[in-house]
N, C-alpha and C positions, 0 to 999 in steps of 0.2 A: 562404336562411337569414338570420336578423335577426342585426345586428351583434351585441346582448347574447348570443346563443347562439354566435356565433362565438367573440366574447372567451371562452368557457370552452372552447376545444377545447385539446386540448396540439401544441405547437407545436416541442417537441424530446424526440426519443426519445434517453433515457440509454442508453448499453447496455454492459452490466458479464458478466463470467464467471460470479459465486455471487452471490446478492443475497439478504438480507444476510447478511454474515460479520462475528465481533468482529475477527477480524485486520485490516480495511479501513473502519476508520474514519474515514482520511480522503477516503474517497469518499462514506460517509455526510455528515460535515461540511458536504465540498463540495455536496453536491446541495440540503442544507438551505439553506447560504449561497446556492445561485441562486434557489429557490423565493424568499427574503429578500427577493432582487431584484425578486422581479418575475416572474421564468419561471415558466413553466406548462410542466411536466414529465412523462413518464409513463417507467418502466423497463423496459428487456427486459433478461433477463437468461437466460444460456445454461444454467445450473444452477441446481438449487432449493438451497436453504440447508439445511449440515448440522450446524449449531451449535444447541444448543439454547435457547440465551440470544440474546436481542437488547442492544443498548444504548439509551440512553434518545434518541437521535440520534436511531434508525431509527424511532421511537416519534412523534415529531415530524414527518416526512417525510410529504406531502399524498401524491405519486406513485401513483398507481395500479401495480401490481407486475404484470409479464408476463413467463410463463416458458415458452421455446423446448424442445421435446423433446429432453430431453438426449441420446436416443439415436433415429434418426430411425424404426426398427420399434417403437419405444414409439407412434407417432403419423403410423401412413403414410397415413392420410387428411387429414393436416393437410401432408403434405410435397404428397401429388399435387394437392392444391386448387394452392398455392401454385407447384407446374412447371406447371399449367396455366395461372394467371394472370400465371407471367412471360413464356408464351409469346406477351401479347399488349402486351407489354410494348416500347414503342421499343427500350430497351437490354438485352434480350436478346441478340442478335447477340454485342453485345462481353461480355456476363457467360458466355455460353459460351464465347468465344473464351479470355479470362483463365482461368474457371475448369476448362479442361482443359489449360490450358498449366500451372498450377499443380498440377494431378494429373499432369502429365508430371514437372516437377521434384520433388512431392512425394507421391507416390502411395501418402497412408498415410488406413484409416479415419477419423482426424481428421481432414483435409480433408476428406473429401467428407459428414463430419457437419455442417462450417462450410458448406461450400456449399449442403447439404438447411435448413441453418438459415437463411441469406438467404433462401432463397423463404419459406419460412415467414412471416417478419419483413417482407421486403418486400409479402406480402400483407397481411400481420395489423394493417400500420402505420395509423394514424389517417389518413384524407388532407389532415387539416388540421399536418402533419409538416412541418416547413420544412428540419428539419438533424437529421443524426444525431451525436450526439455520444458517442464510445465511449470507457473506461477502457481500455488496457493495450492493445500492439503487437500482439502476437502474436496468437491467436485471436480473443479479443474483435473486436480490428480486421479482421482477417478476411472476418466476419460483416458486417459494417457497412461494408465499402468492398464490396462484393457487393451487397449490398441499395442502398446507395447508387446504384453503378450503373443496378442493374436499374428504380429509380424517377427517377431524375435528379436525384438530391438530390446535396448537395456533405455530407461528415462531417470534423470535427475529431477530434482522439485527445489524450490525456493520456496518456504511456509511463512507464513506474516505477523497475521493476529489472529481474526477470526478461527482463521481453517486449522490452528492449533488447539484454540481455547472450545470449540464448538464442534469439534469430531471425536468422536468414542475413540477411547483408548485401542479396542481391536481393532478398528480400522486405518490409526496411525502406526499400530504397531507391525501391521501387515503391509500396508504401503513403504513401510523403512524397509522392511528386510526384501522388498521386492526391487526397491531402487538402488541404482550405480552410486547414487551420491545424492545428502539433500543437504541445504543453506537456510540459513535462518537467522533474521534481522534484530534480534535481541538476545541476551544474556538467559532473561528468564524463559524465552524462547527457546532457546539452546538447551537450557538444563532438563525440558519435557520432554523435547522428543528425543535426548541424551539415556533417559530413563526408558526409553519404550525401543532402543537399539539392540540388533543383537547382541550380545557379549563376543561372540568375535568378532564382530565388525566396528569396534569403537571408534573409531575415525571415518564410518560413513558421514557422520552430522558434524557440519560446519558452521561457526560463528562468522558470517558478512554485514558488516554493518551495510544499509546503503550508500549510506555517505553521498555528496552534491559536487558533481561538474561543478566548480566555482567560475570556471571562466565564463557561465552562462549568466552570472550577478553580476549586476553594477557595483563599484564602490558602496560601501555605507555613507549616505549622504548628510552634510551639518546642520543637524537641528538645532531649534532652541532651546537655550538652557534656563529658561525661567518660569515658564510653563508650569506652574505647582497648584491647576486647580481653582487658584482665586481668582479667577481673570474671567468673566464669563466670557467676555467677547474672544478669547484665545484660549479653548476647554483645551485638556489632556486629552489626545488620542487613541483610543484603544482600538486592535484589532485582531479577531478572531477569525480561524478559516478552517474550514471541515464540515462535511455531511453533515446535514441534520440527522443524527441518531444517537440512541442514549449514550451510547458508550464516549462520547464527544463531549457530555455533559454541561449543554449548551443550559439546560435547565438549571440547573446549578450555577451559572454563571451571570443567568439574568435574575435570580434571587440575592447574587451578589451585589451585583450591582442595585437590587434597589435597597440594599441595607446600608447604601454610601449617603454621608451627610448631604441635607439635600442642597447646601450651599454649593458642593465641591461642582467644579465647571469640571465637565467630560462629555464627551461622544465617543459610539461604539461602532465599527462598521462589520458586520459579519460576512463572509463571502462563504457561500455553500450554498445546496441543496440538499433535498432527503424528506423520507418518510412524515417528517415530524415540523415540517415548514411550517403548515398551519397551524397543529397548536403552541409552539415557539414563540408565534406572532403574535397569536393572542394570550399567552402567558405575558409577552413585553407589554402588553396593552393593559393588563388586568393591573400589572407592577406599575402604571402608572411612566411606563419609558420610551411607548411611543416617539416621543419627540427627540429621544436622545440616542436610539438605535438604528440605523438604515440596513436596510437588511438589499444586499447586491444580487446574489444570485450567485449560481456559477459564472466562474470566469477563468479567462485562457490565463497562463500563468502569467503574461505581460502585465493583465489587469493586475494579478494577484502581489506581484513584483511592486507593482505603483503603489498601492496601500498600503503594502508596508513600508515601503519608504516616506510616506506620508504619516505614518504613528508615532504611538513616542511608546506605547506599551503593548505587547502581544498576550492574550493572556486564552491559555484554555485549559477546561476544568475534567480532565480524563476522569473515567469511572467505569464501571464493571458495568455492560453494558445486558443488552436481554440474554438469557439463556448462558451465563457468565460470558457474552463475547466482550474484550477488550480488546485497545490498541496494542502496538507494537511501539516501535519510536515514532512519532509522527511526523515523517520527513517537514510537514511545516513550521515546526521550530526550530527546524538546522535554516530552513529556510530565511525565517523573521530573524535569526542570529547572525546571517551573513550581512541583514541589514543594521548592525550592531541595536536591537530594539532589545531591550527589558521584557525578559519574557516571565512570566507568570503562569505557573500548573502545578499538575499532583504528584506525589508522590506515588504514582501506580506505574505497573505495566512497565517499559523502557525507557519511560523519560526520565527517571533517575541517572541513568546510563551516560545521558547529554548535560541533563542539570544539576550541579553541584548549587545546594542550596546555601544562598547568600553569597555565593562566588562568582559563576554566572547566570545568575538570576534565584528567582525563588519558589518556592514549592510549599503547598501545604498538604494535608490530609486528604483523600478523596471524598466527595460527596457531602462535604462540612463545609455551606457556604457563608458562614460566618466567618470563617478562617480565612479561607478567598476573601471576601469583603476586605479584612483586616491589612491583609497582604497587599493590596488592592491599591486602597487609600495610602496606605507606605508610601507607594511608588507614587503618584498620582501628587503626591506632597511634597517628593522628595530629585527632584528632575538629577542631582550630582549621582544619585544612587541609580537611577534610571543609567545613566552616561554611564557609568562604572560596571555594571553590569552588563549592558551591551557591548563593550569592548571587549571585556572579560569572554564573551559571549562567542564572539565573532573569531576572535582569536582560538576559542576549544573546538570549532567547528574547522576553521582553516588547518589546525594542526595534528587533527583527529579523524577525522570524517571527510575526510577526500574521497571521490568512488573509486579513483583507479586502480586502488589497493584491490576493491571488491571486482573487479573486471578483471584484476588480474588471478585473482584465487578462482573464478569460474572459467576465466581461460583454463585453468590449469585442470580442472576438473573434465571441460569436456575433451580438453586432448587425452588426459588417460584415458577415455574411451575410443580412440584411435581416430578422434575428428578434431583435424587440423587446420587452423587458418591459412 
């Protein structure tokens, strides 16, 4: 093969759960930021996308898109190509040996859909593949220390919230010592899978914050500064964005709000979807808030962008969510802070990490929507506080949280693996 034909082959397989989704933008970001670099990239991703908007990220993104059968009788001639060509495969041996020991300890259809998915993936792969580099612990990585195996390739990981907080300790501690490198998007996140590293390899796990392309924000735009609530015809703006699911603690936020004076002028605009849409909806209904909450849907981040620039208060109510899952930092309050907005949350999970409470914004207890309320009404009264805080705000994201720090510390990772931009 001639070198110019070489240089175009892709040289790192991404491989994500849903690709794409609006909820996971910052894996969009990120992938654009390595393309930036320099990498020649292609996707596998284990599920096809159920959103029906894209963001203008994923619009820009060169990658070629590759989707594994989500369920392996969708596509059983694409699982038996792939057991036939693992069978000739050096590390087959040990990809059977792992992957029926893993069906001993975890002997659920999900497994053995991840396991049908590595043959898959490890045939399907380009062979000009150097490294596999996979989003998120749990399944995703899965797939990709499997296939790894079975090809001889070494794979890094990037762990989040979920797939830290919601995977047995043997299975994180087995995927660290198996991977070249993994990154992880918070402090508390760091110090887990810090605990479950080999002891000679202390510097496999990596603190990357996401952090935000700011040239993709507009300015923070001039609000009003009088706005305090008493105005019905001019309410306080509030706005909230995330999945519907516990761990978002959307229910806790609409008990807050109905514990607000029923004088006080406000509207709430939520933008998301999830699990829990409809009973959310009729929990605002039973609260008697109907009239004060619109509920958007998903939307591409331009919409998302517009709404906050339109608020005066960003407020979400993080909590420990089913099964202990919780968040990580929720890139949408670096977000609502680039739009200098008063944000409001918990003290859980990585948003401490962003929010210094009373400095740039404020924070109460989790799952205490009284507290919330409390906090709530502050701002809501107090529009100088509101101002002061979102600059505050805007400013620890601009000086803190840029990504190219984090683009550059994953550059830096995959080229120790001998894959170059």
């Amino acid at each position: 093969m001639r070198l110019s034909e070489d240089r175009g082959k892709p040289r790192i397989a991404v491989i994500v759960k849903g690709y794409p989704r609006l909820s996971e933008t910052f894996i969009a970001q990120e992938i654009l930021g390595l393309e930036q670099a320099g990498f020649t990239l292609e996707i596998w991703s284990l599920r096809h996308p159920t959103d029906s908007a894209k963001h203008p990220l994923n619009h820009q993104i060169q990658a070629a898109v590759n989707y594994l059968p989500e369920y392996l009788y969708q596509a059983p001639l694409r699982v038996a190509k792939g057991l036939f060509a693992a069978m000739r495969r050096p590390g087959f041996g040990r990809f059977c040996a792992l992957a029926w020991r893993d069906l001993r300890r975890d002997p659920t259809p999900n497994r053995m859909r991840r396991i049908g998915q590595a043959l898959v993936l490890a045939r399907e792969l380009n062979p000009q593949i150097a490294q596999l580099y996979v989003h998120f612990l749990h399944t995703p990585a899965s797939v990709a220390r499997y296939a790894a195996i079975l090809r001889g390739n070494r794979f890094g990981f990037s762990a989040h919230a979920k797939d830290i907080w919601t995977t047995q300790d043997w299975e994180k501690r087995e995927k660290i010592a198996d991977a070249a490198w993994g990154v992880t998007c918070t402090r508390q996140g760091y110090d887990e899978l810090r605990r479950l590293t080999p002891p000679d390899a202390p510097d496999r796990i990596r603190l990357v914050y996401h952090g935000l392309d700011l040239s993709r924000f507009p300015e923070p735009p001039v609000r009003a500064t009088s706005t305090d609530g008493n105005q019905p015809k001019s309410p306080v703006r509030i706005v909230t964005v995330g999945r519907m699911v516990a761990k978002k603690g959307f229910s806790d936020l609409l008990q807050a709000l109905a514990m607000l004076p029923e004088h006080l002028a406000w509207q709430m605009v939520h933008i998301g979807s999830g699990e829990l849409k409809q009973s959310l909806q009729q929990e605002a209904e039973a609260l008697g808030l109907s009239d004060r909450v619109e509920w958007r849907g998903a939307m591409a981040q331009s919409g998302v962008i517009a709404a906050l620039r339109d608020a005066d208060i960003f407020a979400l109510a993080c909590r420990e969510g089913d099964g202990g899952d919780r968040d990580g930092l929720p890139n949408v309050l670096m977000e609502a802070a680039t739009q200098e907005l008063a944000l409001l949350s918990t003290a859980y999970a990585g948003v401490p990490e962003l929010i210094n409470d009373g400095e740039n914004g404020l924070l109460v207890s989790p799952a205490d929507p009284a507290a919330f309320a409390l906090a709530l009404e502050r701002l809501i009264r107090n529009p100088a506080l509101r101002r002061s805080l979102g600059q505050n705000a805007h400013a620890r994201v601009r000086n803190d949280f840029e990504f190219q720090s984090g683009i550059t510390t994953i550059s830096a990772l995959l080229q120790m693996q001998g894959v170059r931009p």
